[in-house]
gemmi code that builds the backbone of each chain (N, CA, C; Angstrom):
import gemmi

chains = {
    "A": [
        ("UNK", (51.746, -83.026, -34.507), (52.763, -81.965, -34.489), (53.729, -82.220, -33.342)),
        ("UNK", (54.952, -81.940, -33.756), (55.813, -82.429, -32.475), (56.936, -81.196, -32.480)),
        ("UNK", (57.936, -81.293, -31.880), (58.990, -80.359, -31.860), (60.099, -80.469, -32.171)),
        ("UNK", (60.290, -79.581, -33.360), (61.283, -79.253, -34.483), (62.223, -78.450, -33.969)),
        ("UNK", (63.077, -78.278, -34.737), (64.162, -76.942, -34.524), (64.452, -75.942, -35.809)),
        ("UNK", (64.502, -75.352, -35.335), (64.685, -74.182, -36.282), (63.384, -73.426, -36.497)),
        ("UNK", (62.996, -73.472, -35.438), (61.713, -72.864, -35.410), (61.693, -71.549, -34.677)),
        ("UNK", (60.395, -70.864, -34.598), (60.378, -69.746, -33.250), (61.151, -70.042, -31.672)),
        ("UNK", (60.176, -71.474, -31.388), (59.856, -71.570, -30.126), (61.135, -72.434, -30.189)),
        ("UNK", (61.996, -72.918, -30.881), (63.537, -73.342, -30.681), (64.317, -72.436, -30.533)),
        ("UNK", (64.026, -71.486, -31.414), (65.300, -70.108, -31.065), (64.624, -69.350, -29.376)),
        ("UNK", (63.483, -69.823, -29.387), (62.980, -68.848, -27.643), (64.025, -69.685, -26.693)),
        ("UNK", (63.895, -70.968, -27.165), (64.945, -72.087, -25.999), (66.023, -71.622, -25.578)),
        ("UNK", (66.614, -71.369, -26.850), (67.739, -71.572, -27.089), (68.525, -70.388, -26.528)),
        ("UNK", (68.050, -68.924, -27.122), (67.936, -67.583, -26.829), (67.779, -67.666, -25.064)),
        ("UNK", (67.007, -68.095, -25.024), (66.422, -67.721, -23.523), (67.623, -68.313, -22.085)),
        ("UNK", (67.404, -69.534, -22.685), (68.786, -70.134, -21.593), (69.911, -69.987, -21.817)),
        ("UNK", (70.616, -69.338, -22.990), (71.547, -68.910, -23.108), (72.066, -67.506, -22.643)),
        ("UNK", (70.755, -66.995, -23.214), (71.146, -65.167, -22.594), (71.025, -64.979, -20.917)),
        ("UNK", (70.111, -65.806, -20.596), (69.432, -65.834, -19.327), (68.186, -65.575, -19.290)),
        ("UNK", (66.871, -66.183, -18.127), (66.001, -65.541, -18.522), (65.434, -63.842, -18.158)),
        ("UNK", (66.502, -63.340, -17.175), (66.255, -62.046, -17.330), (66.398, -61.370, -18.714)),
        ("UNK", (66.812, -61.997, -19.403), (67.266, -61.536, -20.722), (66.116, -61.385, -21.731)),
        ("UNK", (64.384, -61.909, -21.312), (63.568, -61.883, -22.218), (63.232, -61.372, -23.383)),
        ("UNK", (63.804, -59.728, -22.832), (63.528, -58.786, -23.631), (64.325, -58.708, -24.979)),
        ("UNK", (65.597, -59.504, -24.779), (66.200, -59.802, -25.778), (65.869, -61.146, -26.646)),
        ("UNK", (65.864, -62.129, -25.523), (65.594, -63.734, -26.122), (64.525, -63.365, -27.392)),
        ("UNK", (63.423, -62.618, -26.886), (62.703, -63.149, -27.856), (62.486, -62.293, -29.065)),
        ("UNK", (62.652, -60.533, -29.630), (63.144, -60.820, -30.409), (64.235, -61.495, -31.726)),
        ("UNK", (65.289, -61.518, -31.041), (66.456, -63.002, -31.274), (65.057, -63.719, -31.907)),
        ("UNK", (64.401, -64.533, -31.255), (64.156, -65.452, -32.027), (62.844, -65.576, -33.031)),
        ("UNK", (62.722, -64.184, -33.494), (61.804, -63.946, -34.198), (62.577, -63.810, -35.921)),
        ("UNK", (63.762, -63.836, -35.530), (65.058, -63.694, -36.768), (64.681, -65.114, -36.970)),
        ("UNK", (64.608, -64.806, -38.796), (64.331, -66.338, -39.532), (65.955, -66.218, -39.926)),
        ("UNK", (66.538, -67.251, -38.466), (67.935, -67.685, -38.977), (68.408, -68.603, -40.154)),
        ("UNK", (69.466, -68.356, -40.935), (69.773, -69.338, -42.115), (69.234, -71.078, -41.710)),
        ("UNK", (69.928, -71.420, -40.001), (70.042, -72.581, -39.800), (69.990, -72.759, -38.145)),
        ("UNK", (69.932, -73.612, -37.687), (70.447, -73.907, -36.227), (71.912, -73.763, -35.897)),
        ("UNK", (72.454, -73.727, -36.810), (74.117, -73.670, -36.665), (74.474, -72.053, -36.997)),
        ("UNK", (73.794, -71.494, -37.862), (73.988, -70.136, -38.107), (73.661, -69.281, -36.291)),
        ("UNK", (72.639, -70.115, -36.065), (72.500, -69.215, -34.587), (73.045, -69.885, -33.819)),
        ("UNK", (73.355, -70.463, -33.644), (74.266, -71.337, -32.579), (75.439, -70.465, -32.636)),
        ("UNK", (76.081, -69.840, -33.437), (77.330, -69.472, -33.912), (76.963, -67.858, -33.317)),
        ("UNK", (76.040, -67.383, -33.756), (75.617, -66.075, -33.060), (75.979, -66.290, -31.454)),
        ("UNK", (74.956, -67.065, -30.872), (75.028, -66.856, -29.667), (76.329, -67.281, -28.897)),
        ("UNK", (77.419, -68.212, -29.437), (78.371, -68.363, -28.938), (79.270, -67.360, -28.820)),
        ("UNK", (79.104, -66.953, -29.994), (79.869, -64.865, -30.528), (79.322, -64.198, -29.341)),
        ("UNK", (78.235, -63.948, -28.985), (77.828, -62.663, -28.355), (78.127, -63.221, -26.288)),
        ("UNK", (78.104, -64.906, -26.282), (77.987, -65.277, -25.178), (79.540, -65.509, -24.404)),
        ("UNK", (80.600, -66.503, -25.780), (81.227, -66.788, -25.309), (81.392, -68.161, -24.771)),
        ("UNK", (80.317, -68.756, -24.460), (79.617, -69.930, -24.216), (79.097, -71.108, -24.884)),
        ("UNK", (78.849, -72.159, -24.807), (78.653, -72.929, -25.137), (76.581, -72.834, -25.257)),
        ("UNK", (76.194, -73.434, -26.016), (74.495, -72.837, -26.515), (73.786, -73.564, -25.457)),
        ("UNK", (73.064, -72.909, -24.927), (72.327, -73.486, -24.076), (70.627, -74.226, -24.389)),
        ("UNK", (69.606, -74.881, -23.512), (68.680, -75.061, -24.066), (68.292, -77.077, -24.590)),
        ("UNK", (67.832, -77.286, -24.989), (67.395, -78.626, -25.377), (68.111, -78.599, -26.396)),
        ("UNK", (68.776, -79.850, -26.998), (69.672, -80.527, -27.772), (69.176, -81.134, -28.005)),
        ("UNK", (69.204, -81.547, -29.725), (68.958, -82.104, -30.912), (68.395, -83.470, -30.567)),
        ("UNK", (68.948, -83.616, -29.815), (68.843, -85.595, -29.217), (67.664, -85.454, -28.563)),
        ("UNK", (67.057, -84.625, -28.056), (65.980, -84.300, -26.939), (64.920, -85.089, -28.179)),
        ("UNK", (64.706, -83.848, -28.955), (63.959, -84.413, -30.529), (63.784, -85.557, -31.150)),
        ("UNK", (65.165, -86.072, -31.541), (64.943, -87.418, -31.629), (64.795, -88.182, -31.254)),
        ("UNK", (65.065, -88.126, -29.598), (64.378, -89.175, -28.485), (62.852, -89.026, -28.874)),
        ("UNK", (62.261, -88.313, -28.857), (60.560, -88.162, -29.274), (60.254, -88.509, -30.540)),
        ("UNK", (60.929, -88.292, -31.473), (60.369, -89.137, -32.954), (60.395, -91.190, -32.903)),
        ("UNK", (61.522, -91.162, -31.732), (61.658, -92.965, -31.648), (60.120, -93.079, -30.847)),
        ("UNK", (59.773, -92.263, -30.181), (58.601, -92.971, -29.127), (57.326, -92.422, -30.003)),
    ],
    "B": [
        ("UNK", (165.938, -33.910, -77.904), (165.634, -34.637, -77.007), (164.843, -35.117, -76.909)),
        ("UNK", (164.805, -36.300, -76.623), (163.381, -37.295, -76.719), (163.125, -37.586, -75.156)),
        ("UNK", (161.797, -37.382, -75.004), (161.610, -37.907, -73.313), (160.902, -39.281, -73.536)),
        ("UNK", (161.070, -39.720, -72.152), (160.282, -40.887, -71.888), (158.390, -40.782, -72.130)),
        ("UNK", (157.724, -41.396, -72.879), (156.364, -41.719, -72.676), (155.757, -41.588, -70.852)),
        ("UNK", (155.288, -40.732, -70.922), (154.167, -40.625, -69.318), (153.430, -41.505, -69.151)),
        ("UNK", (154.073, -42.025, -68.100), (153.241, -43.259, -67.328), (152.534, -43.067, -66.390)),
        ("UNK", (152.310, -42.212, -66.007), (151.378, -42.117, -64.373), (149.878, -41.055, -64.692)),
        ("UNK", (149.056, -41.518, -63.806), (147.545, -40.683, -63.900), (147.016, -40.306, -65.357)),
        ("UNK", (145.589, -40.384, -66.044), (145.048, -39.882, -66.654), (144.645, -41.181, -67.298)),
        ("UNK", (143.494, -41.272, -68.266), (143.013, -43.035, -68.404), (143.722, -43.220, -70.012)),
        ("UNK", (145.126, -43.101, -69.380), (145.945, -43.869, -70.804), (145.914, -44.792, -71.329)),
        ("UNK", (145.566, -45.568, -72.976), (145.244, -47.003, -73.418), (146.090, -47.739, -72.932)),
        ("UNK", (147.315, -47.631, -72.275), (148.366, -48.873, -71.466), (147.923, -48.445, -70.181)),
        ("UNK", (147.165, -47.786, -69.699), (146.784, -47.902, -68.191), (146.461, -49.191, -67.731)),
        ("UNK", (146.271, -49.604, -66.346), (146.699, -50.887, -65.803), (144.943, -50.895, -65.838)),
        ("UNK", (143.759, -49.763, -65.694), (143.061, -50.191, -65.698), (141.982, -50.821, -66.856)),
        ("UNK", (143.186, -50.744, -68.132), (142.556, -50.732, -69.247), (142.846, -51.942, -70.281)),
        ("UNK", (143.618, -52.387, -69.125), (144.867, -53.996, -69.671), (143.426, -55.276, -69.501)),
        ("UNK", (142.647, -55.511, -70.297), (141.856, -56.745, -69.817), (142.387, -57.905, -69.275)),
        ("UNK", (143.886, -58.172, -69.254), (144.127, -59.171, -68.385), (143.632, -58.787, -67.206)),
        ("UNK", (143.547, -57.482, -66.529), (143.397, -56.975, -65.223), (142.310, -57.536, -64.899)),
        ("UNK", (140.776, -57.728, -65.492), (139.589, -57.804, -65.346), (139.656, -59.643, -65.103)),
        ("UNK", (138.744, -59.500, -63.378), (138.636, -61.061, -63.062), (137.405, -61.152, -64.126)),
        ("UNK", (137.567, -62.717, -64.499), (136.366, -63.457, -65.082), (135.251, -63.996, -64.237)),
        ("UNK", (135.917, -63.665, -63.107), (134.485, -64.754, -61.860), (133.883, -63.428, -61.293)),
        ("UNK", (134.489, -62.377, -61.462), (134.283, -61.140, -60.735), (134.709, -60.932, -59.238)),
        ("UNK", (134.756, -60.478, -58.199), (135.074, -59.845, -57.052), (134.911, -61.104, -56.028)),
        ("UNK", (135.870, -60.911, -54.906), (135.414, -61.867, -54.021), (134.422, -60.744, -52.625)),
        ("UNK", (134.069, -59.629, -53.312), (133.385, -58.869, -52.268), (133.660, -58.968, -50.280)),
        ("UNK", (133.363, -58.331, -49.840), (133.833, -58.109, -48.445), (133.567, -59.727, -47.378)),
        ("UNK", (133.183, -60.202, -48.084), (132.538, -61.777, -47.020), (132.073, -61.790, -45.737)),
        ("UNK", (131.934, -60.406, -46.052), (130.828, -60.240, -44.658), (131.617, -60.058, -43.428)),
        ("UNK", (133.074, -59.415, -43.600), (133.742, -59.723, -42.577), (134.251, -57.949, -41.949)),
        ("UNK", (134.128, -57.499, -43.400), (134.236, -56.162, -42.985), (133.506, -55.363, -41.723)),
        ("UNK", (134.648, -54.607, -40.831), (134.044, -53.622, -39.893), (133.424, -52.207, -40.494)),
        ("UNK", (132.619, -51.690, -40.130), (132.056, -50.296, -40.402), (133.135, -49.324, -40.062)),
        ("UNK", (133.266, -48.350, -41.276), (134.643, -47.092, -41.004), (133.568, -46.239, -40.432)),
        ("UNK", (134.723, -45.503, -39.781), (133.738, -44.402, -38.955), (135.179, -43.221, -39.956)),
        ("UNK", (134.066, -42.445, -40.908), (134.936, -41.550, -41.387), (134.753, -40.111, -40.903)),
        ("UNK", (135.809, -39.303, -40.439), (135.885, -38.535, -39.658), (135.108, -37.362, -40.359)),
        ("UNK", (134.471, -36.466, -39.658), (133.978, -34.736, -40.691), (133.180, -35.258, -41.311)),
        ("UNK", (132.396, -36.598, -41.577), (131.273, -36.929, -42.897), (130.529, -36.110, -42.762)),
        ("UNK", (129.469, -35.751, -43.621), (128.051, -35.223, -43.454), (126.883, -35.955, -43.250)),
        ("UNK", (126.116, -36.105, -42.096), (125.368, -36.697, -42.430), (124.337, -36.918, -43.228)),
        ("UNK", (124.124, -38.244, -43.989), (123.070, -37.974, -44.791), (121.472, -38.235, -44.577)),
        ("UNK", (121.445, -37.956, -43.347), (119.951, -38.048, -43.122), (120.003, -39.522, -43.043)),
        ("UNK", (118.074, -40.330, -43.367), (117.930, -41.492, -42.840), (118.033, -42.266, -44.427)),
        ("UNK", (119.246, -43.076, -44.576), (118.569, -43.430, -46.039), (117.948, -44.595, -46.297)),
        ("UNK", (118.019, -45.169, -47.323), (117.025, -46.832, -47.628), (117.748, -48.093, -47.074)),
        ("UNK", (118.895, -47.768, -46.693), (119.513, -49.000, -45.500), (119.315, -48.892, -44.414)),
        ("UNK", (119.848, -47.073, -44.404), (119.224, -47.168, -42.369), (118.268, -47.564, -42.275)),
        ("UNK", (117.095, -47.337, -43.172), (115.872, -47.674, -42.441), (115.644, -48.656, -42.580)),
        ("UNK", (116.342, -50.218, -43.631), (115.941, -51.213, -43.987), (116.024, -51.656, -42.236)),
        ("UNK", (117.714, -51.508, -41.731), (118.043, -51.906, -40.594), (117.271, -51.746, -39.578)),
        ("UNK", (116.856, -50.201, -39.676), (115.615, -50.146, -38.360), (114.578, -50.845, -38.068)),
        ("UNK", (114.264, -51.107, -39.431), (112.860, -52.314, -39.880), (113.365, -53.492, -39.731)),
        ("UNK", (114.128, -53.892, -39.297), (115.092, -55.411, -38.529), (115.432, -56.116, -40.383)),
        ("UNK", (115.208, -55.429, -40.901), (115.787, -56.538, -42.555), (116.991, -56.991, -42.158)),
        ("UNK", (117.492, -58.016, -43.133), (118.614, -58.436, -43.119), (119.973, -57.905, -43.200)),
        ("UNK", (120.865, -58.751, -42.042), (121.876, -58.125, -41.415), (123.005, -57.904, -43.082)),
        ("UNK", (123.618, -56.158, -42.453), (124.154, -55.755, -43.629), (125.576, -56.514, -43.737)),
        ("UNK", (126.199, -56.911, -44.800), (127.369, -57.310, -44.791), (128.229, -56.470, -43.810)),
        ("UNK", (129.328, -57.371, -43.266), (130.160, -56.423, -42.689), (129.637, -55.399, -41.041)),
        ("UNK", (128.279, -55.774, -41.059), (128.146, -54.857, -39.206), (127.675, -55.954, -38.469)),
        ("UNK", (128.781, -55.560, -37.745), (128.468, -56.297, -36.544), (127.544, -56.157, -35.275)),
        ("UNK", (127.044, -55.162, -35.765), (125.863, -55.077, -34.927), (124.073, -55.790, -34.973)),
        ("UNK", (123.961, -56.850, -34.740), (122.699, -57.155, -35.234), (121.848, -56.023, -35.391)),
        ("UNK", (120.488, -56.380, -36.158), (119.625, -55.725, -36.618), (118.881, -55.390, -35.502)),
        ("UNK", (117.998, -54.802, -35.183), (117.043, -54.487, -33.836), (115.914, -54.779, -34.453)),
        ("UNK", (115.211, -56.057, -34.111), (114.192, -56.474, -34.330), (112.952, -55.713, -34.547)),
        ("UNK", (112.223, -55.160, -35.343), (110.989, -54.429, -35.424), (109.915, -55.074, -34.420)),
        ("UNK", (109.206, -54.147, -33.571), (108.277, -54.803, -32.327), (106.879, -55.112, -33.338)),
        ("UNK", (106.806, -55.945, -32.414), (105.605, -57.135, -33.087), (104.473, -55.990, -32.830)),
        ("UNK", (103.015, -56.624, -33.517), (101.979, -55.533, -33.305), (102.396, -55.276, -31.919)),
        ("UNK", (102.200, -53.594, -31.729), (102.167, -52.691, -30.541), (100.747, -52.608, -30.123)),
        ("UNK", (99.842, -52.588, -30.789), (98.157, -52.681, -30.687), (97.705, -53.818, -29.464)),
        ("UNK", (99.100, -54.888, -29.932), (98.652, -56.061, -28.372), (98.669, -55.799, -27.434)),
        ("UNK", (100.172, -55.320, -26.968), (100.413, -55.113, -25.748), (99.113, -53.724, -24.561)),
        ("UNK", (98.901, -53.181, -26.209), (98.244, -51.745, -25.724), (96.580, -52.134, -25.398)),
        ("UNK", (96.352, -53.484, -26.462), (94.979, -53.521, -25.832), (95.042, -54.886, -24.410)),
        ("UNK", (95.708, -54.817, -24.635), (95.929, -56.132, -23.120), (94.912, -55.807, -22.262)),
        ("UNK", (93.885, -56.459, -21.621), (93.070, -56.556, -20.526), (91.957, -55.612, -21.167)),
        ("UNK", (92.278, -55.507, -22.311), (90.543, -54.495, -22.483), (89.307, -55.500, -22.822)),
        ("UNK", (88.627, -55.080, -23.370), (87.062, -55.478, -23.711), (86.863, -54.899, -24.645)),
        ("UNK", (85.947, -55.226, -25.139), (85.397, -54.706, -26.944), (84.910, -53.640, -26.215)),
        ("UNK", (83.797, -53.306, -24.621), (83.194, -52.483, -24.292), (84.227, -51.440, -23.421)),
        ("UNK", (85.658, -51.711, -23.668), (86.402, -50.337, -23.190), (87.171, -49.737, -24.581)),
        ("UNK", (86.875, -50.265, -26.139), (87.623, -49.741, -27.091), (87.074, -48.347, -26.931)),
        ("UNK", (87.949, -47.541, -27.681), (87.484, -46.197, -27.854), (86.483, -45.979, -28.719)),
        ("UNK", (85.562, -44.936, -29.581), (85.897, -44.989, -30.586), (86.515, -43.915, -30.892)),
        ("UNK", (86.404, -43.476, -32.637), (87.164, -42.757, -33.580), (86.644, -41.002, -32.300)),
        ("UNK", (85.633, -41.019, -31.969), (85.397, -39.387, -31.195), (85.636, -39.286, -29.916)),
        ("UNK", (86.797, -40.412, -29.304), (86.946, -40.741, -28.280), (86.083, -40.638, -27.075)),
        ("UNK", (85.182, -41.521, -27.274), (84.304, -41.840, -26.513), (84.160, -43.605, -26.331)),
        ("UNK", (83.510, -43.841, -25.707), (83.586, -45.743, -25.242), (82.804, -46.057, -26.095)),
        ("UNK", (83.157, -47.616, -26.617), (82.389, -47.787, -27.696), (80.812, -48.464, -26.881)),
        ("UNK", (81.106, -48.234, -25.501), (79.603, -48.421, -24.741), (79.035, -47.357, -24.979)),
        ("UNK", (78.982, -46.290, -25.402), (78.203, -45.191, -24.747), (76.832, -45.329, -25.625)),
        ("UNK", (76.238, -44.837, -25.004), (74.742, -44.903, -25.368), (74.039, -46.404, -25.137)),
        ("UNK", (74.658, -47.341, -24.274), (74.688, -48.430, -23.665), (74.269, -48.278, -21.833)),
        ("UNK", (73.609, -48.932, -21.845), (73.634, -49.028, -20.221), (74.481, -50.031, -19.292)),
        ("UNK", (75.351, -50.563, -20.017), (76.127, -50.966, -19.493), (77.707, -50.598, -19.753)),
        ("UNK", (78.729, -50.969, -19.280), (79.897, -50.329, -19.615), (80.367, -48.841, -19.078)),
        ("UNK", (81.033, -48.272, -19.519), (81.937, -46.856, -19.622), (81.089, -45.928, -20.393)),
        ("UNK", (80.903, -44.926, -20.516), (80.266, -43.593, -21.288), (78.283, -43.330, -20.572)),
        ("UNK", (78.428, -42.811, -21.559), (76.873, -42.663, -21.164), (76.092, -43.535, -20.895)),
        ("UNK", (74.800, -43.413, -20.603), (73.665, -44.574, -20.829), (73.023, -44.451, -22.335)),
        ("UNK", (71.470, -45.190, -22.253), (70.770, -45.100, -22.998), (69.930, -43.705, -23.284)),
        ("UNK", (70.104, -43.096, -22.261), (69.550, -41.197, -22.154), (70.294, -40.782, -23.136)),
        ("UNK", (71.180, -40.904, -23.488), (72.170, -40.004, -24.270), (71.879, -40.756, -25.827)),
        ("UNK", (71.238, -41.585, -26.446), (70.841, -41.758, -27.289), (69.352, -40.853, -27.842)),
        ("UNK", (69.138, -40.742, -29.175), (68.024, -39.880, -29.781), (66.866, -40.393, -29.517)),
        ("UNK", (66.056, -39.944, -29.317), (64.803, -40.847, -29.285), (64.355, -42.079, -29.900)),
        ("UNK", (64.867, -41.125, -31.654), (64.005, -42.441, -32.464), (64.997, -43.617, -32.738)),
        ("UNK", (66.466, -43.970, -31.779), (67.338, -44.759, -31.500), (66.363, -45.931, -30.399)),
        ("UNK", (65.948, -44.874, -29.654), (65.350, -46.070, -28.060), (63.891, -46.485, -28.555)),
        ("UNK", (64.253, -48.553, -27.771), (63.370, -48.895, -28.559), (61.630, -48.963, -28.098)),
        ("UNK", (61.186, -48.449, -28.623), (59.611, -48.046, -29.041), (58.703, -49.103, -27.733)),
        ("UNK", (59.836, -49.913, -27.580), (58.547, -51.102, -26.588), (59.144, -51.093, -24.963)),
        ("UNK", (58.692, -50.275, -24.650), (58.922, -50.145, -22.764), (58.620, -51.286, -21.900)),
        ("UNK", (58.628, -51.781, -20.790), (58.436, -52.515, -20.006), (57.006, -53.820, -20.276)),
        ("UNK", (56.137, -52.457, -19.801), (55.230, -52.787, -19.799), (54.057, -53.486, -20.978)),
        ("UNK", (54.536, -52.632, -22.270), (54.061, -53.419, -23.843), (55.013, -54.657, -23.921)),
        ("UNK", (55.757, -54.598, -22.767), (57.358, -56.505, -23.216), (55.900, -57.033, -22.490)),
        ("UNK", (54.906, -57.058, -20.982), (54.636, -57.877, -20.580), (53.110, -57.961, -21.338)),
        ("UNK", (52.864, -57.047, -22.137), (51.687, -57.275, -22.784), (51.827, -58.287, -23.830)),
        ("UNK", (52.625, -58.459, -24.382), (53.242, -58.849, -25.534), (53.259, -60.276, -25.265)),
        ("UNK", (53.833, -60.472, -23.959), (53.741, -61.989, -23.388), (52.634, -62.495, -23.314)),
        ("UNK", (51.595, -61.624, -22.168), (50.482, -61.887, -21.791), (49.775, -62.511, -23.198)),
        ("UNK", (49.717, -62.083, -24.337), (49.267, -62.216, -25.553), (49.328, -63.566, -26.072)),
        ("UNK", (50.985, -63.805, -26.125), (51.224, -64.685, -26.598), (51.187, -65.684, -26.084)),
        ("UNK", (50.951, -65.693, -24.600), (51.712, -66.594, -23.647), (50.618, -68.453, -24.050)),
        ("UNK", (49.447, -68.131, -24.292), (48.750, -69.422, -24.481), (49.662, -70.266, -25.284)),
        ("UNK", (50.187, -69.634, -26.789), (50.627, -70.211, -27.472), (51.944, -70.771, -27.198)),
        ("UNK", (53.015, -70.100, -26.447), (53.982, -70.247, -25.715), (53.581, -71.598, -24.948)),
        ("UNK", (52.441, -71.697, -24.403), (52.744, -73.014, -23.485), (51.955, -74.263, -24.118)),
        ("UNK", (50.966, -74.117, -25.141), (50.903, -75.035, -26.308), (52.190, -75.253, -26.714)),
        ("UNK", (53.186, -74.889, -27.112), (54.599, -75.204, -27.286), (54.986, -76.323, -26.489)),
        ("UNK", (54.849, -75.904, -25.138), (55.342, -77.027, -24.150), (54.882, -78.340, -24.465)),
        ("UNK", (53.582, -78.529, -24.718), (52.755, -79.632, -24.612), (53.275, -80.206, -26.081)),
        ("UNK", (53.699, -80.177, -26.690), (54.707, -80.616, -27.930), (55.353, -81.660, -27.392)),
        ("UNK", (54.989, -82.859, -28.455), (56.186, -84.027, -28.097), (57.584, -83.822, -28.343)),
        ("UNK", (58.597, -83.808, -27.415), (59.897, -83.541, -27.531), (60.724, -82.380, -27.072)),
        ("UNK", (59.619, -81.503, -26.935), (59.619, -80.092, -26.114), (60.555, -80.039, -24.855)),
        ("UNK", (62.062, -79.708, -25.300), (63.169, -80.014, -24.079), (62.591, -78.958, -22.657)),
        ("UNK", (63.000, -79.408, -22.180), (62.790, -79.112, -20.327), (63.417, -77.599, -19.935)),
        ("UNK", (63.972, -77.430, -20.695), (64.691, -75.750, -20.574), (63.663, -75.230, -21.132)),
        ("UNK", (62.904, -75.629, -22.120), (61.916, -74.664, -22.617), (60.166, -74.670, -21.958)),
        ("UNK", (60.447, -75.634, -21.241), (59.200, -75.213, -20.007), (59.511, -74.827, -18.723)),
        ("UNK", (60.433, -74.857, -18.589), (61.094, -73.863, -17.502), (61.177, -72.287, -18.088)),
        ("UNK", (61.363, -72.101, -18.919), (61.405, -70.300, -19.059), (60.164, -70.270, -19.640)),
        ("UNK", (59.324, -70.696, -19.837), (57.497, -70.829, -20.270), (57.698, -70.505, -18.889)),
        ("UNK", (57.524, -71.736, -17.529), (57.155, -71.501, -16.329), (57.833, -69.978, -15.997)),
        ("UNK", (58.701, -69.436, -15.978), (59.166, -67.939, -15.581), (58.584, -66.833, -15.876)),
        ("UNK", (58.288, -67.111, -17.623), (57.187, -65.810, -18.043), (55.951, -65.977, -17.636)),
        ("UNK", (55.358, -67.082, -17.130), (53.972, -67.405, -16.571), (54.088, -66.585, -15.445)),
        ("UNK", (55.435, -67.036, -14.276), (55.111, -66.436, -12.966), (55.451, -64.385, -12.759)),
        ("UNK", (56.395, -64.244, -14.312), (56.658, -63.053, -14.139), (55.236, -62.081, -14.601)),
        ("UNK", (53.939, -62.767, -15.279), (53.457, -62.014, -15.813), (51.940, -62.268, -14.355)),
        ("UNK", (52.219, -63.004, -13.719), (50.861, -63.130, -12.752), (51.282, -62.421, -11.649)),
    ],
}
model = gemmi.Model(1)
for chain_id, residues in chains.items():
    chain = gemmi.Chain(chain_id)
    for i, (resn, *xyz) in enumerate(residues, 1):
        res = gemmi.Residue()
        res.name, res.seqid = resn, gemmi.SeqId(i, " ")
        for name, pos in zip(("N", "CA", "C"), xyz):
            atom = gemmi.Atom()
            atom.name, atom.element = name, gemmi.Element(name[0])
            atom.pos, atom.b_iso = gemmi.Position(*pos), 0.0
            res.add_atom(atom)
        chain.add_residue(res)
    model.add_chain(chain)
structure = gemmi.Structure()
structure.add_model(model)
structure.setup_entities()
């Protein structure tokens, strides 16, 4: 088992360093929402942030499927 | 005594306006846009009609005035929301569209109904963690598991000990 996206514990990432982590209380319902996609929430949190998405990037992942 | 045939006023068949040579074939060379506006003395006014107001609405300049049109102002809504925030709009009961927010303008979260505020207080957020938290850091130990996400693992670890 390795680490996917579009998962729980991707939207906790993602949610979490984006909102901040004082923000828990929010991050993690956020990421209990079975989003359409990674891009569907990506698009959320840029809406509500303003910001650019924070958190581990896609490449992180595929660096670990090469090794 | 015989008189002369009456020539003047009334729409006689030799009237000049009734001679079709009179009638152009191309029709009118109309005002060419050059005409000034009469200012006729004693008029009545007639209120606002479907030109004045075309003009007010900046439509196109009328033949003949020389006064340009006065441009209709662009949305007024811009200038008026300039420097606001979604959290200083009004709303419709003029109140902030924060209120019942703890952050912003208007009330707090007190001023919301009960069964509005949400059901999980402080302390069930750190139970909730405490719960989950094993599985949360099995997460970490995941091949590929980016570094932002064991850093806020490490935060809820130290916020909940």
């Amino acid at each position: 088992m390795r680490w996917v996206e579009n998962n729980f514990f991707d939207h906790l990432d993602k949610f979490a360093n984006s909102l901040g982590y004082d923000n828990y209380e929010i991050a993690i319902p956020l990421a209990m929402v079975p989003w359409e996609s990674p891009e569907d929430r990506d698009i959320f949190i840029l809406t509500i942030t303003g910001n650019e998405v924070q958190g581990g990037s896609p490449d992180t992942f595929r660096a670990a499927e090469v090794k | 005594m015989t008189t002369a045939p009456e020539n003047r006023g009334g729409d006689r068949p030799t009237a000049s306006q009734n001679n079709p040579a009179n009638i152009s074939a191309t029709g009118g060379a109309g005002g060419k846009g050059t005409q000034a506006p009469k200012y006729i003395p004693g008029m009545k006014s007639l209120g606002s009609t479907g030109v004045e107001t075309m003009a007010q609405q900046g439509g196109a300049a009328l033949a003949g005035d020389p006064v340009p049109p006065v441009q209709a102002p662009t949305n007024p809504m811009e200038s008026m929301m300039a420097g606001l925030t979604a959290l200083d709009a009004e709303s419709m009961d003029n109140l902030p569209i924060s209120d019942g927010v703890d952050i912003g303008r208007g009330r707090g979260s007190s001023a919301l109904p009960a069964r509005l505020t949400s059901p999980i207080n402080q302390d069930e957020n750190i139970a909730l963690i405490k719960r989950y938290l094993p599985d949360l850091m099995n997460a970490t130990r995941l091949p590929g598991a980016p570094d932002s996400y064991k850093q806020f693992i490490n935060y809820l670890k130290n916020l909940i000990l």
